[in-house]
C-alpha positions as CSV (number, residue, x, y, z in Angstrom):
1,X,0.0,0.0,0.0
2,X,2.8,2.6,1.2
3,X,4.1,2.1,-2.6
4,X,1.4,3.6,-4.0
5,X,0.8,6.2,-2.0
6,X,-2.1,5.6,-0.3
7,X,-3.6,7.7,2.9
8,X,-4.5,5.7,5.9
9,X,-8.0,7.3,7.1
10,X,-10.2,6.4,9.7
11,X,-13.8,7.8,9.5
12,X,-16.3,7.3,12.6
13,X,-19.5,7.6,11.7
14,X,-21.9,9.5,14.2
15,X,-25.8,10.5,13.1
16,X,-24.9,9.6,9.5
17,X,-22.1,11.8,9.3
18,X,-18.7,11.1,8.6
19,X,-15.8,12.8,10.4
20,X,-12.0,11.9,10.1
21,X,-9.9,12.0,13.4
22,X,-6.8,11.0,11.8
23,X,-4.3,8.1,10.5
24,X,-5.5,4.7,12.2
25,X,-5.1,1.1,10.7
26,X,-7.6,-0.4,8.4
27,X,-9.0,1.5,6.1
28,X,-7.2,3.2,2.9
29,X,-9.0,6.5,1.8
30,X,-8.0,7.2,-2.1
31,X,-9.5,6.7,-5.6
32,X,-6.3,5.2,-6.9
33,X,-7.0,1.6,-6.5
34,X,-3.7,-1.1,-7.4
35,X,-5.2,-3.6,-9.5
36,X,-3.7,-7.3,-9.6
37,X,-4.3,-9.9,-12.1
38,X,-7.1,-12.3,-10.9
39,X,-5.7,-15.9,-10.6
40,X,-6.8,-18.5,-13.0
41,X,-9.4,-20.1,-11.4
42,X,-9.4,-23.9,-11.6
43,X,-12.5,-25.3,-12.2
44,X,-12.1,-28.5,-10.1
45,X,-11.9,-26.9,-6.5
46,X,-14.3,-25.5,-4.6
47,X,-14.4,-21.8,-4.5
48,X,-13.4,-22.6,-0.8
49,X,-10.5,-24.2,-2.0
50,X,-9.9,-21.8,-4.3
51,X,-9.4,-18.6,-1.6
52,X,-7.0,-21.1,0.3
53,X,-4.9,-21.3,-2.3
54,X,-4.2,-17.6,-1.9
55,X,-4.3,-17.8,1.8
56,X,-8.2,-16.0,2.1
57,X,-11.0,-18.1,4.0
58,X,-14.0,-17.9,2.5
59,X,-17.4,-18.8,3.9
60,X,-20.7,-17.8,2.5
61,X,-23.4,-18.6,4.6
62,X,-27.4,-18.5,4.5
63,X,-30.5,-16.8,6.2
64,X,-33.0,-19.1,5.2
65,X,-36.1,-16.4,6.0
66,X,-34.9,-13.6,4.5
67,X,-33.0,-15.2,2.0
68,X,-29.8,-13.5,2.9
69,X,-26.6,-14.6,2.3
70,X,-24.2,-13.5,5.3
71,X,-19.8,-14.0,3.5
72,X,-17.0,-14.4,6.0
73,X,-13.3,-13.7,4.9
74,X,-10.5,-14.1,6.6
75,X,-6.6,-14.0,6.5
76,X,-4.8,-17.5,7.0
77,X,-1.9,-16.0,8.2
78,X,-2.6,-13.1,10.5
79,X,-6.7,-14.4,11.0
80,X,-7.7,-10.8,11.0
81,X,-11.2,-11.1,9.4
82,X,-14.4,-8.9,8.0
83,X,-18.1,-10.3,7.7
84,X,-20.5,-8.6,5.2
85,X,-24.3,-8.4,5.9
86,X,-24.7,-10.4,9.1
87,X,-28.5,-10.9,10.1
88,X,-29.3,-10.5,13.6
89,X,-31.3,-14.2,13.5
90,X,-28.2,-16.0,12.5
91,X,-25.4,-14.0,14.9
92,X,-24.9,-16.6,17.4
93,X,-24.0,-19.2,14.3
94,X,-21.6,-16.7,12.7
95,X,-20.0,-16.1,15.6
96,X,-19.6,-19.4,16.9
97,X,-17.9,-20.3,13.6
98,X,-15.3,-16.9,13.5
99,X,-14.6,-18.5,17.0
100,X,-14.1,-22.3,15.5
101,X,-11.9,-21.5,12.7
102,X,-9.5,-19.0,15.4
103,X,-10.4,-15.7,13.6
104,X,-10.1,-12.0,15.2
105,X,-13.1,-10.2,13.6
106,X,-12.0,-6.6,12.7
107,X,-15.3,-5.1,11.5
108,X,-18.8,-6.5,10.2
109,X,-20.3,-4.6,7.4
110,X,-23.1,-3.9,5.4
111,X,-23.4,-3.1,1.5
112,X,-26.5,-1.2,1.8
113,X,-29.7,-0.5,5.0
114,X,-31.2,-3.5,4.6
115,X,-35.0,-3.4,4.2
116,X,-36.1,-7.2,4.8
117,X,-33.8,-8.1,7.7
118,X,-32.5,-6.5,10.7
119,X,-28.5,-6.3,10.2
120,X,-26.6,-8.8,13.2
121,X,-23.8,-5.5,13.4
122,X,-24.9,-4.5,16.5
123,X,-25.4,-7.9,18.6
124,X,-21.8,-9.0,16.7
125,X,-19.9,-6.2,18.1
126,X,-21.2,-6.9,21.4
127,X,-20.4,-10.6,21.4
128,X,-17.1,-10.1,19.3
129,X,-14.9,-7.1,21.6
130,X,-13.0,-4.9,19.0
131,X,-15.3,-5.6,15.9
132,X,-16.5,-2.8,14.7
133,X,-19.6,-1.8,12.2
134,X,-19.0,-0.5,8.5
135,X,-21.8,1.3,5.9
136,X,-21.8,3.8,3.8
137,X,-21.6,7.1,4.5
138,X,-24.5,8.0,1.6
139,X,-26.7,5.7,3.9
140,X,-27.2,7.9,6.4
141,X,-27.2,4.8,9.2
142,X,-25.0,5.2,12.6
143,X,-22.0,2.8,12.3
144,X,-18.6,2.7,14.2
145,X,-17.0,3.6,10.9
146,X,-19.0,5.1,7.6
147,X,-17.0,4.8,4.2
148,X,-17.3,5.7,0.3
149,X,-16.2,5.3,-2.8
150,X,-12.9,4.4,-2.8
151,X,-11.8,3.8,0.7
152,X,-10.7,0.2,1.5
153,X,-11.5,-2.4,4.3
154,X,-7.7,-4.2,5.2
155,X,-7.6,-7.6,6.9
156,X,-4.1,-9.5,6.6
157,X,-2.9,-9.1,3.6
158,X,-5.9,-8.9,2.0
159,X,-8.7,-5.6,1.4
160,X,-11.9,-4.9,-0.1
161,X,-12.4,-2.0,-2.8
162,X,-15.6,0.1,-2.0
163,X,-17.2,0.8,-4.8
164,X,-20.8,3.2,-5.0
165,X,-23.1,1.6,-6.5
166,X,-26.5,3.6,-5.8
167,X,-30.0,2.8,-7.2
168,X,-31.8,0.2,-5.3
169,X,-30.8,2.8,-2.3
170,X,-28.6,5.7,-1.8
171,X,-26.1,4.2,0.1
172,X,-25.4,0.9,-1.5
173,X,-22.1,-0.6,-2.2
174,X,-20.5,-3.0,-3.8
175,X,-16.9,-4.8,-2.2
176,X,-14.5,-6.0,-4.5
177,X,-11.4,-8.0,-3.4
178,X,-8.0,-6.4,-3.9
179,X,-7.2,-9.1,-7.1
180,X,-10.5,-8.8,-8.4
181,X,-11.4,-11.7,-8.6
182,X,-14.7,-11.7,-6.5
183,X,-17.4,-9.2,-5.6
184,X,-19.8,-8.8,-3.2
185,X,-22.9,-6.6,-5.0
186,X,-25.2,-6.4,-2.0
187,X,-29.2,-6.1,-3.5
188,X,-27.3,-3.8,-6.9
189,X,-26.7,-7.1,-8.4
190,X,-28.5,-10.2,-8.4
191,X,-28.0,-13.3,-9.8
192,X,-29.8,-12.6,-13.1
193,X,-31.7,-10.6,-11.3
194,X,-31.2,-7.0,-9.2
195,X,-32.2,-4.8,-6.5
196,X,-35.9,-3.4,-6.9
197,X,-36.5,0.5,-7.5
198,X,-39.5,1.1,-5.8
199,X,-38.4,2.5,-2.1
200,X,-35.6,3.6,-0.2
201,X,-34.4,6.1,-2.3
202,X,-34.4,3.7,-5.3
203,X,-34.5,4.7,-9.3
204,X,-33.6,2.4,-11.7
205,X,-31.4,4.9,-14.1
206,X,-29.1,5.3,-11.5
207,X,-29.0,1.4,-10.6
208,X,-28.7,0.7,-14.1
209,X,-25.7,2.8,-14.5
210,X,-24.4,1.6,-11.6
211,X,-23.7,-2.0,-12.6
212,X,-23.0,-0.9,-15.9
213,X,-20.4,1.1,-14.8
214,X,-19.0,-0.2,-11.5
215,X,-19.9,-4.2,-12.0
216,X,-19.8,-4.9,-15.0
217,X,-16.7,-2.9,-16.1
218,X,-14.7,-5.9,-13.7
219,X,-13.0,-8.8,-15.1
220,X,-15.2,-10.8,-17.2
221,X,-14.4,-14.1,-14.6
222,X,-14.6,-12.4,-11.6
223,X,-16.8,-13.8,-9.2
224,X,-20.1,-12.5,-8.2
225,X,-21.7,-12.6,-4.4
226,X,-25.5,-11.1,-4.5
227,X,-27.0,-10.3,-1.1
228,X,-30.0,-12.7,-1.9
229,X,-31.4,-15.2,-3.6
230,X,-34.4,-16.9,-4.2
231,X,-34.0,-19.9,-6.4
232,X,-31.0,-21.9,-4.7
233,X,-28.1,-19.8,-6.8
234,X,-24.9,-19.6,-5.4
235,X,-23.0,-17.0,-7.2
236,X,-22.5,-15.9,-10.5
237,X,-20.0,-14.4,-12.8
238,X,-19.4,-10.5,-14.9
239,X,-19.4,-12.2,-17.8
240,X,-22.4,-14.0,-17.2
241,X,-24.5,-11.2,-16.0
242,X,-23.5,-9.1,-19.2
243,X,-24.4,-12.3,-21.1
244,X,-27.8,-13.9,-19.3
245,X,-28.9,-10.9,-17.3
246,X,-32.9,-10.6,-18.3
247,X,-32.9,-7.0,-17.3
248,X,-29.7,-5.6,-17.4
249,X,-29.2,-7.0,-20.8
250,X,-31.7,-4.0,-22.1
251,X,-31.8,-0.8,-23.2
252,X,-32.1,1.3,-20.8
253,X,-35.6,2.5,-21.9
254,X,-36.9,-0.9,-21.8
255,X,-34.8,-1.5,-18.3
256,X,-37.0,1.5,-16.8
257,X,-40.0,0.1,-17.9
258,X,-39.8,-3.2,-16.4
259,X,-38.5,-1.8,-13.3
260,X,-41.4,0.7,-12.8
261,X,-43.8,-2.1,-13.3
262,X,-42.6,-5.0,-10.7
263,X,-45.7,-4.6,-8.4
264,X,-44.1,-6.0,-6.0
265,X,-44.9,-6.2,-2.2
266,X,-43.9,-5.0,0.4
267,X,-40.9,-6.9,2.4
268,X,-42.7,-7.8,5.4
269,X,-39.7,-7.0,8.0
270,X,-40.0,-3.2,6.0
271,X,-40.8,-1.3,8.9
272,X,-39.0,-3.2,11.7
273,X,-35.6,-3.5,9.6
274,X,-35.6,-0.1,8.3
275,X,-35.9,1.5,11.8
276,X,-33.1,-0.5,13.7
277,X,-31.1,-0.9,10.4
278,X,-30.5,3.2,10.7
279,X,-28.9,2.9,14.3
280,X,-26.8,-0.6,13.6
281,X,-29.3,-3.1,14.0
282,X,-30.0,-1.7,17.8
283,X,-33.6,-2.1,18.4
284,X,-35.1,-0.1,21.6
């Protein structure tokens, strides 16, 4: 990192605000992002396999009522760790496997305020001393630490790129591993599928250009890691999406249109999850 240049900032988020008290480890502020080759993934191992052949652990793991899926990484070496989009339901089982596998969780964060499950960030950092809560700062939710484009999550040897990605809300975004070779794309990206439009800030121009031009301008094999999914999907590739994607694949005209006529309902967690998402997952 020191190589390139790159300003270590720490922002602590308080009331949706952002404010920078100075240098502190773990998070790069700075648009100029180091870009290295993705390995050649070998079809044959498992993609759990796969991240230990670089020395990354990889877990993704599954809310079975809100259909979330809840990733884990972690360094071999050091064992310094991040979790993205914890659910409050499924906590204790997260945590019980960071502590199994010997891993000192650095921070737990979100890709976007979740609106059909109360985030876990708030009952982890409790149970996990010196974990601490990430969102972004367009979000306007409380967290120990708000970021934006560009800044970067470190654990070990390893970081995650933010990128912005609004559209399906303000603050959504999208964390891409430092050898680009997987993605997490929170609700902005699906698997052949994406976020709806409809609430929480949403507009389907903006999401639309936002996985044109943040997701879908990665490597064609990199791996993709939705938020959700509802028909057993695992994950997904750029290539694929730009390929198979039913309503990405359209004009943006046509995009609009199908997007402004979803009729979808209402998550039923809306006005629970929205609430206690905007302060961390604390409920009163």
């Amino acid at each position: 990192m020191s190589a390139v240049g790159r300003i270590l900032l720490n922002s602590v988020c308080r009331g949706g605000r952002a404010v920078t008290p100075g240098p502190a480890a773990g998070f790069h502020r700075g648009r100029n992002v180091l870009h290295i080759q993705p390995l050649i993934t070998t079809l044959r191992l498992s993609h759990h396999q796969s991240a230990l052949a670089k020395g990354l652990i990889f877990r993704q793991l599954f809310e079975k009522i809100s259909c979330t899926y809840t990733y884990l990484l972690g360094d071999v070496q050091s064992k310094e760790a991040v979790i993205i989009d914890p659910v409050l339901e499924t906590v204790s089982r997260d945590v019980k496997l960071i502590q199994e596998l010997g891993l000192n969780l650095l921070y737990a964060a979100n890709t976007h305020c979740h609106a059909d499950h109360v985030t876990g960030t708030g009952l982890m950092k409790t149970m996990m001393p010196g974990c601490r809560s990430v969102i972004s700062n367009d979000s306007g939710a409380l967290a120990d630490i708000c970021i934006k484009e560009g800044d970067y999550i470190n654990f070990g040897k390893f970081f995650l790129e933010a990128r912005s990605t609004p559209g399906h809300t303000d603050g959504c975004l999208t964390y891409v591993l430092n050898d680009s070779s997987m993605a997490f794309t929170g609700d902005a990206l699906l698997i052949r599928g994406c976020g709806r439009t409809d609430f929480q800030q949403g507009c389907p121009k903006t999401l639309y250009q936002s996985v044109h031009e943040k997701i879908f301008s990665l490597p064609a094999d990199c791996l993709l890691y939705p938020a959700h999914d509802y028909t057993g999907q695992t994950v997904t590739t750029v290539e694929e999406e730009r390929r198979l994607n039913p309503r990405l694949t359209k004009p943006l005209a046509e995009y609009i249109d199908i997007m402004n006529n979803l009729n979808l309902p209402k998550p039923s967690q809306i006005d629970i999850a929205v609430p206690a998402n905007l302060r961390c997952g604390i409920q009163d």
